[in-house]
C-alpha positions in Angstrom: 0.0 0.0 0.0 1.5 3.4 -1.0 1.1 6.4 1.4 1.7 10.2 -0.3 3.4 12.2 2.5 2.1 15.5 3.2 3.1 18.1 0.7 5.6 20.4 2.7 6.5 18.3 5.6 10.1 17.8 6.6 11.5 14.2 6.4 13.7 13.0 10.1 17.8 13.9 9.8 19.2 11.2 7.8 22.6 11.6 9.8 22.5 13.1 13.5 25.6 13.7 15.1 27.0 12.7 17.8 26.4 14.6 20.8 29.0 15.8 23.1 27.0 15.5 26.3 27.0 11.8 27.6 23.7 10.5 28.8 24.1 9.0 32.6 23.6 5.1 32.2 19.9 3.4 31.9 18.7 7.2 29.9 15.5 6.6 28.5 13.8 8.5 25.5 10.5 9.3 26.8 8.9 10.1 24.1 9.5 9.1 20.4 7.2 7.5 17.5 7.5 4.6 15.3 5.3 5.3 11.8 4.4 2.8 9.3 6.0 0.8 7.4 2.7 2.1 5.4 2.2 -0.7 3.5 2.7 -3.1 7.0 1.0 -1.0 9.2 -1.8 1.1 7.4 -1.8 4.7 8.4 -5.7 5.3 9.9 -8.0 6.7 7.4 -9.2 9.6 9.3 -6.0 10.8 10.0 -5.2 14.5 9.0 -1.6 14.3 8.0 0.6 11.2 6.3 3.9 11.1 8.0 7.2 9.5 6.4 7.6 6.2 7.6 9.9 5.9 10.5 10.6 2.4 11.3 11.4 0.3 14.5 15.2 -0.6 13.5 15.7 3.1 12.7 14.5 3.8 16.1 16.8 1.6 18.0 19.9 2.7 15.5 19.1 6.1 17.1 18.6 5.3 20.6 22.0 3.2 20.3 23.8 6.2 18.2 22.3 8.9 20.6 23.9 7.0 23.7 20.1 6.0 25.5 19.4 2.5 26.9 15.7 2.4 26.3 12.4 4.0 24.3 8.8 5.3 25.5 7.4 5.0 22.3 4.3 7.0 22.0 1.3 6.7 19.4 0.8 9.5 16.5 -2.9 10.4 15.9 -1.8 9.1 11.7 -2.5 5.8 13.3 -5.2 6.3 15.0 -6.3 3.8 17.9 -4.7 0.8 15.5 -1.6 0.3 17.8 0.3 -2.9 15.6 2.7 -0.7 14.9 3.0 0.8 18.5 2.7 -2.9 19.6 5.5 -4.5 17.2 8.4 -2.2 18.0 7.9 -2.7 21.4 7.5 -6.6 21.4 11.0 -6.0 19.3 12.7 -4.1 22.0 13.7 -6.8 24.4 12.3 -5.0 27.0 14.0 -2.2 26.1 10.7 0.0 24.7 7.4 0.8 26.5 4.5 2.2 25.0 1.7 5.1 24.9 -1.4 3.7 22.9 -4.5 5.4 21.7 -7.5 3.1 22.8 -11.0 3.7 21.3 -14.0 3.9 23.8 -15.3 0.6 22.9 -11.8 -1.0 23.2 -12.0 -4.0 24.9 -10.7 -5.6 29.0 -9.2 -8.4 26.8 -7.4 -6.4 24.6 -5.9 -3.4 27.2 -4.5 -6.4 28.7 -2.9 -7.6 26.1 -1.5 -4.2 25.3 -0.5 -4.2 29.0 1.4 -7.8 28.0 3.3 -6.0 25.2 4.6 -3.0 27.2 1.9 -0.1 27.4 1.8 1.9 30.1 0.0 4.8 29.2 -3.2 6.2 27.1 -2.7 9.3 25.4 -5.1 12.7 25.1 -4.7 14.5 22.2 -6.7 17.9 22.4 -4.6 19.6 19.8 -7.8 20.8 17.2 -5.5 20.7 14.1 -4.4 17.4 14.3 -7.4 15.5 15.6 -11.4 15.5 16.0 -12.7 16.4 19.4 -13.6 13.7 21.3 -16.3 13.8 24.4 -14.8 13.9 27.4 -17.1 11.9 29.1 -16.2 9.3 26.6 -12.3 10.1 27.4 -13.1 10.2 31.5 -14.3 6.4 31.1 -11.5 5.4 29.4 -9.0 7.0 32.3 -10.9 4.8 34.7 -10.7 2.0 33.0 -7.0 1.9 32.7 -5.9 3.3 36.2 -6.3 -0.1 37.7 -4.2 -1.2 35.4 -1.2 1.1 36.6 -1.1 3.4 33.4 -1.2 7.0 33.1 -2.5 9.7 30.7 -0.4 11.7 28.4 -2.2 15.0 26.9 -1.3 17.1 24.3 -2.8 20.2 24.1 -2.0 23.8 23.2 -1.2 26.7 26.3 -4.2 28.5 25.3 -6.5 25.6 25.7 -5.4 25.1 28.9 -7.9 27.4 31.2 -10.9 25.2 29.6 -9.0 21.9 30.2 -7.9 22.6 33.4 -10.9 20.9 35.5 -10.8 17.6 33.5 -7.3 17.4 33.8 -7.5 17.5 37.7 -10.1 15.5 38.2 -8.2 12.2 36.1 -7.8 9.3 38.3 -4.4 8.5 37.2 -1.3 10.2 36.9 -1.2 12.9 34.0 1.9 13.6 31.6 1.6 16.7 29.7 3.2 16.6 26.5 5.9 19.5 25.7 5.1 22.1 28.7 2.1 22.5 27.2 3.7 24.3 24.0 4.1 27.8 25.8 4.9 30.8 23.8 8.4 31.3 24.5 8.0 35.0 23.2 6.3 35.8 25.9 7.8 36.0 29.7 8.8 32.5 31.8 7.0 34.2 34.8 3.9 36.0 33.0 0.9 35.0 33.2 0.6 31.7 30.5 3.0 30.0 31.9 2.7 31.1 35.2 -0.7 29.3 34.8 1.1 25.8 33.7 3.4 26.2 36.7 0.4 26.8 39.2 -1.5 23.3 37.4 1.8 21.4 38.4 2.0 22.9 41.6 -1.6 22.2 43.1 -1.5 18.7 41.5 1.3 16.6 42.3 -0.1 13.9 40.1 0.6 15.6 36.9 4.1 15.4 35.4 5.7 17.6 32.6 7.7 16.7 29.1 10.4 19.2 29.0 10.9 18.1 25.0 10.4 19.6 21.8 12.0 22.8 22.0 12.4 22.6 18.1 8.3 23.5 17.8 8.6 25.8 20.6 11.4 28.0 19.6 11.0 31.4 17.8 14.6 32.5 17.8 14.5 29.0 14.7 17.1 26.6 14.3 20.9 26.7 15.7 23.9 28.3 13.6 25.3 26.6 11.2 28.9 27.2 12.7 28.1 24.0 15.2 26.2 25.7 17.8 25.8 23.0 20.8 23.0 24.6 22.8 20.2 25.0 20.8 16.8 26.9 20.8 18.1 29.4 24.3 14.6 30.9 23.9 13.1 27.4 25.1 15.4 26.6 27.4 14.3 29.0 30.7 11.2 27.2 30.4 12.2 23.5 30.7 14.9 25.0 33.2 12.3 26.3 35.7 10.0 22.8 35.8 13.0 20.4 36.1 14.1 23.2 39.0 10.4 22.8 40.0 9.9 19.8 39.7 12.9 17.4 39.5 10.9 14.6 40.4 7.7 14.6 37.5 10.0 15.9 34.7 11.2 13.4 31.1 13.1 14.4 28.1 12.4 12.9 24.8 13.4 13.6 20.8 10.3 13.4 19.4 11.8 11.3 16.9 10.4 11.1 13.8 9.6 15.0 14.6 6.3 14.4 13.0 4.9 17.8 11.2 7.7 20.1 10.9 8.2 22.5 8.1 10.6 25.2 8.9 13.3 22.4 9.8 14.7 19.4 11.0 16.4 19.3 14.1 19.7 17.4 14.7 18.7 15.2 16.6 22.7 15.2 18.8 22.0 18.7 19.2 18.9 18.2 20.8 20.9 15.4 23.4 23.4 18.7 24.2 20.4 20.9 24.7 19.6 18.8 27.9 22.6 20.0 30.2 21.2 23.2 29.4 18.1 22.7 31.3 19.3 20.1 33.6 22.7 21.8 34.7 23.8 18.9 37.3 24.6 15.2 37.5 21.6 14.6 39.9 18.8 16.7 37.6 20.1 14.9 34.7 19.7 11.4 36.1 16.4 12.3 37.4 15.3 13.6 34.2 16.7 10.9 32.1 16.9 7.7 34.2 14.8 8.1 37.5 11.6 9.0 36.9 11.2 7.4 33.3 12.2 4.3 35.2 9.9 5.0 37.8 6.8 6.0 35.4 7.1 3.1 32.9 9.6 0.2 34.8 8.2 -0.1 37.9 6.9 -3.7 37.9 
């Protein structure tokens, strides 16, 4: 089956360097995506864009190039709630991978647990209006309680804007909640105005919701490093990622984002984005927090 990619849409750096800064050992990517193959795994036919496909052994050549140990490997809405593809890389990890599906409200006991089986620890939110169709949250309630006795956690993705009118279903979640890339703040605006400010005050008076401190390549305004070798990328971001892993050392993970899924202006590096880290997590105990601890803690702890 042949899959057009969307018109405009950046493909993933075919050769990332190196990174200077050495990950502590056991780092895990929290957050990454396997897509396709299309014509193995079918992207979903309601999705809105058509990524390039970003396969499983590309993954782990990453994690193994970037210097990591292990993968949380998240679903993209261009699957949909069909996790095979989710499911397959990590049944290929060696227990080296755990996952973040998209389940559908009729989705049955039987099969969470055999998603549970294959590494899933997590249900994912996506409230992001561009890239997906709104879904009740009644609908999105019920499936929270259905997975928290099963351990997992929710992961939502939303925009900072969105957040005021989100803010009473996200606190009321019986599980613990992962928010997706700070929320995407605007970084143009000040780390200790009022957005933000707002984000900070959600983690604050709810110790059950964690933060990504990733993607500072769709949060940046100040655009892409130099090409002279710059090796701390995206400075705008960085007083924001700073202040939650300050915050909040324990309920903070990193991940690439690999594939970076919908990107246009460019396509980070992806060992840049590894010596971005030491930027937001200055010292040896922030970064083993960040990278080893809590990931370990969220996803390995049975």
């Amino acid at each position: 089956m042949s899959f057009q990619v969307t018109p405009g849409w950046l493909p993933f750096h075919p050769s990332p360097s190196k990174p200077r800064f050495v990950a502590p050992a056991g780092a895990v990517d929290a957050h990454c995506h396997v897509f396709g193959p299309g014509d193995r795994f079918p992207y979903a036919p309601e999705r809105k864009y058509t990524p390039c496909d970003a396969s499983k052994e590309q993954l782990f050549a990453l994690r193994d190039h970037l210097g990591f140990s292990r993968n949380v490997v998240v679903q993209a809405t261009c699957h949909g709630s069909d996790n095979r593809a989710l499911v397959d890389a990590l049944e290929s990890s060696g227990g080296r991978a755990r996952g973040v599906a998209t389940v559908a409200h009729d989705v049955t006991d039987k099969e969470l647990q055999a998603l549970h089986v294959a590494g899933v620890r997590g249900t994912r939110f996506n409230f992001v209006k561009r890239l997906v169709d709104f879904t009740p949250r009644e609908v999105l309630m019920d499936i929270a309680s259905r997975v928290a006795p099963l351990g997992w956690h929710v992961v939502v993705y939303f925009e900072a804007r969105d957040l005021p009118e989100l803010w009473d279903f996200f606190t009321t979640l019986p599980t613990t909640v992962v928010v997706d890339h700070m929320g995407r703040p605007d970084v143009s605006q000040p780390v200790n105005g009022p957005e933000f400010e707002g984000f900070v005050k959600l983690m604050r008076e709810n110790e059950n919701i964690w933060s990504k401190v990733s993607c500072p390549e769709r949060l940046s305004v100040g655009g892409p490093p130099a090409l002279d070798g710059e090796r701390a990328p995206y400075r705008d971001v960085v007083p924001f990622a700073k202040r939650l892993v300050e915050t909040f050392p324990d309920r903070v993970l990193w991940g690439t984002d690999w594939p970076h899924p919908n990107l246009k202006d460019h396509m980070p590096d992806d060992g840049l984005l590894v010596d971005y880290i030491p930027s937001i997590a200055p010292t040896p105990e922030a970064q083993g927090k960040l990278l080893v601890d809590n990931p370990m803690r969220l996803y390995w702890n049975d």
